[in-house]
N, C-alpha and C positions, 0 to 999 in steps of 0.2 A: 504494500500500500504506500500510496506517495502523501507524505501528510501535506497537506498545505501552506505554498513559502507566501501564495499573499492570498490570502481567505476569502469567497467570493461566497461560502455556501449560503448565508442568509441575506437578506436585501438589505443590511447595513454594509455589507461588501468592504469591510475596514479594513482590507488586504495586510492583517497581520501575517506574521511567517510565523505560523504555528507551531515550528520546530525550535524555537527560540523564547516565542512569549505568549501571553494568552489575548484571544482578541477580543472585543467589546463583549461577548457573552463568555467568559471568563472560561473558555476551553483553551486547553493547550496542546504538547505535543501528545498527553493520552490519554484515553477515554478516562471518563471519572463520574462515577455514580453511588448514590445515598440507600439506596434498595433495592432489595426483588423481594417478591414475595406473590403470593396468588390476594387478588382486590378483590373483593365483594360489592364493591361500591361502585364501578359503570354502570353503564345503561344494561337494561335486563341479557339484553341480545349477546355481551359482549362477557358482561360477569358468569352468566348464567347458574347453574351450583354451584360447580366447584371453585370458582372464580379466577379472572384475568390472569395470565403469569406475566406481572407489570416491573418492569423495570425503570425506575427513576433516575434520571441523566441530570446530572450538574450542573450548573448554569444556564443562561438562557438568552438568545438574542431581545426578546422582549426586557420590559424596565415596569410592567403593570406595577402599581401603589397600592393594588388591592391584591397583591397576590398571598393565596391559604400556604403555596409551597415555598414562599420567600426564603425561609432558609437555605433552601438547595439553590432558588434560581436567583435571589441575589445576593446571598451570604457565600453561595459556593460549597455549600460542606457538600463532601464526598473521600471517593477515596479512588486513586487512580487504579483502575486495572487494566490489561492487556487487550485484545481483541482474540484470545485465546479463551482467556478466561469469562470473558462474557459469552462467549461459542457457548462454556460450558455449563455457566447460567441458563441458558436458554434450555439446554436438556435437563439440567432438573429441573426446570418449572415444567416441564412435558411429563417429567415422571413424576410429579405430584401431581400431575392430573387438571392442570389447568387446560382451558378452552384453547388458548390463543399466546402469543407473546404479543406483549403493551410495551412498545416503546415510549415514553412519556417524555418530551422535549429533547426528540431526535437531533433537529435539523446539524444543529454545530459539530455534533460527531458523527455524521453520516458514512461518511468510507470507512471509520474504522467497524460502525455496524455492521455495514456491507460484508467487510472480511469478517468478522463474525459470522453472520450466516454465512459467508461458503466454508468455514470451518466449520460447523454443526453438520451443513451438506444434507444428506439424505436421512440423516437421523433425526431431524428436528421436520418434524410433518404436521405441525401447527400452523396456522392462519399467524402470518404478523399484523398486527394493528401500529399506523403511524399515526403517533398520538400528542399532534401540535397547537400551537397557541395561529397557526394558518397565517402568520407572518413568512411566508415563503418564497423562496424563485423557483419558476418553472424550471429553469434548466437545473437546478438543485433537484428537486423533484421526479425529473427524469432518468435522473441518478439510482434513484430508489425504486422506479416500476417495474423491475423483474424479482423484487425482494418482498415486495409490500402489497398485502392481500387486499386489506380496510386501511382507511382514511379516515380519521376521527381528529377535523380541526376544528378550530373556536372560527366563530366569525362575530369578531367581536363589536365592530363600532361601522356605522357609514359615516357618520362625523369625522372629519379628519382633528379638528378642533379637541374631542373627546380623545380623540389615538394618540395625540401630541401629549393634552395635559394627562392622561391618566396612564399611558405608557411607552410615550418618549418614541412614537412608530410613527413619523410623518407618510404619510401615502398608506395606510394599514388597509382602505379599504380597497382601492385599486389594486393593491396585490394582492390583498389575502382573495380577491372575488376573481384573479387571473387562476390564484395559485386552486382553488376550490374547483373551478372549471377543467384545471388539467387533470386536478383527480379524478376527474369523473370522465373524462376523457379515458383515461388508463382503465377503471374498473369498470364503470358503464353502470347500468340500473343493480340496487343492491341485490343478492342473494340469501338468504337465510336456510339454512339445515332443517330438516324434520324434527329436530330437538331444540329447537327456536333460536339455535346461535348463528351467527352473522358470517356466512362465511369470506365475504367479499361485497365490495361496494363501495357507501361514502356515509359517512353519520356527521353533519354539521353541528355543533355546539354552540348554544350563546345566551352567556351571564346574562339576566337581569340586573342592571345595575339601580340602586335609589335612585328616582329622580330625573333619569333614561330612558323612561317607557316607549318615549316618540324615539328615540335613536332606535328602540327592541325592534319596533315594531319597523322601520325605514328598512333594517338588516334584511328581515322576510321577505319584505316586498323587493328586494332587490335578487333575492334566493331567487323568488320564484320567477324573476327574470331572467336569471342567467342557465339555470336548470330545470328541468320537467318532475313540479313536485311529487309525482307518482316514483323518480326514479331512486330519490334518496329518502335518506331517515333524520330526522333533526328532533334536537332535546334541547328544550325549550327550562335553562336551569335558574331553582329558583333558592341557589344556596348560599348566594351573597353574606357573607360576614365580613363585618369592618376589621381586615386582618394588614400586620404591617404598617405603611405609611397612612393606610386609609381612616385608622381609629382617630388621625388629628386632622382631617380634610373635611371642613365643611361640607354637606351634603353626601358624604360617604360613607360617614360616622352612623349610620343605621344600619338596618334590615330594609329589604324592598317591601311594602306593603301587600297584601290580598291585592288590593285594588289593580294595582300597578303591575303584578303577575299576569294576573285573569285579561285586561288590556288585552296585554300581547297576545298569551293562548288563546284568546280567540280572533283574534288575526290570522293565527297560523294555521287555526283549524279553519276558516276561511279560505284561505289560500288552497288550501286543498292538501296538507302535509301532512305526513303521518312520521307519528314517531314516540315522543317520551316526554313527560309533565314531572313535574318534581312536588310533594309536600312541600310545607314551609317550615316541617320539622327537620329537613335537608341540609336549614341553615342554622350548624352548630358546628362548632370548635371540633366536637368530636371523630366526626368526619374524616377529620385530615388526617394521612398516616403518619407515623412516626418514623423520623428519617435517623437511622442508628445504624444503619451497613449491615441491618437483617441482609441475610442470601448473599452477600456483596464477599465478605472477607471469608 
């Protein structure tokens, strides 16, 4: 694998020489991640029983204020390992008996992935899930479609306004809505197993935020422009906790209202989508996994 001498994989393109230093999302010359473990907690399709075999990545091209995973993606904890050793993550999570492998904020170490799966190779017979914050380049992206089953991005803002101040991603929506189209370009209308799991396709994601309802609701309406809501699945999340920088941010220092949820969901179910609602008991602290190098060391 050739690590990268000036970094292009995310659309901050801050052409670090990743064999020397780390670049704007705090990856360097080696893969580095916080967890593996099987998640209970995705969408039904993807956790199923035995749940996700979720692998949590280090850093993050994103800078969100309201991030639950802020320790790993902007604090950085992890712990570096090989692209051997993550191969061989991947096959215990298969013999524990998880659905799928969840790559969880892939983008920054993608080649070293890559050489992961071809070290696993024919052993590892799991569906992979790429599972991003949809801040992407296509051509990054095309990197990953002979590897990657599902697609599970955020799409998070059509306000560039909101992309700038809440996570430092000027253009978030013009790329994340190119990078979403390629997905779906690569897998085409979703699949699902006779045992209701996901085997392929695209599942779009996107927070409710306090006080955002009109940005929630712009998001959909721009979905179902660029894709044929019949052919994906979207989960419509309503778990928003004031985590991180967000606990001192005027108007992000809440929970998102009933009101403010129900808004959107029925916009979406207007639209004609199908897919996943959340309780508003979704939005607790508890939620979040504990990043301690479970599976990892």
């Amino acid at each position: 694998m050739n690590i990268p001498q000036r970094c292009d994989l995310c659309p901050r393109m801050c052409g670090a020489d990743r064999r020397r230093s780390a670049g704007m999302c705090g990856g360097g010359a080696m893969l580095r991640a916080a967890r593996a473990g099987l998640h209970m907690w995705e969408e039904p399709c993807i956790s199923g029983e035995r749940g996700s075999g979720t692998v949590f990545f280090s850093g993050c091209p994103m800078k969100c204020v309201f991030c639950q995973n802020y320790r790993i993606s902007a604090e950085n904890f992890g712990m570096e390992i090989t692209s051997g050793r993550l191969a061989e993550i991947f096959l215990q999570l298969q013999h524990k008996g998880a659905h799928n492998i969840n790559l969880v904020n892939p983008v920054h170490f993608l080649p070293w992935i890559c050489e992961a799966l071809d070290i696993a190779g024919d052993g590892l017979k799991l569906p992979v899930v790429y599972n991003s914050g949809g801040y992407e380049r296509v051509e990054t992206l095309k990197l990953a479609e002979k590897y990657v089953d599902i697609y599970l991005p955020d799409f998070k803002y059509i306000s560039d306004e909101l992309a700038v101040k809440y996570s430092s991603a000027p253009g978030y929506s013009s790329i994340a809505a190119k990078a979403i189209c390629e997905m779906y370009r690569q897998k085409g209308p979703y699949v699902i197993g006779d045992d209701g799991i996901l085997l392929s396709g695209v599942v779009v994601r996107h927070l409710v935020l306090p006080g955002h309802s009109d940005d929630s609701i712009k998001v959909f309406r721009r979905l179902a422009e660029l894709l044929p809501p019949e052919g994906i699945l979207v989960s419509v999340m309503s778990q928003y906790t004031p985590f991180y920088k967000a606990k001192e941010i005027p108007g992000l220092d809440r929970k998102v209202s009933d009101e403010e949820y129900e808004r959107v969901v029925d916009v979406v179910a207007e639209l004609g989508f199908d897919g996943y609602t959340q309780e508003q008991t979704s939005a607790e602290e508890e939620y979040t996994p504990d990043f301690d190098l479970s599976g990892i060391k």
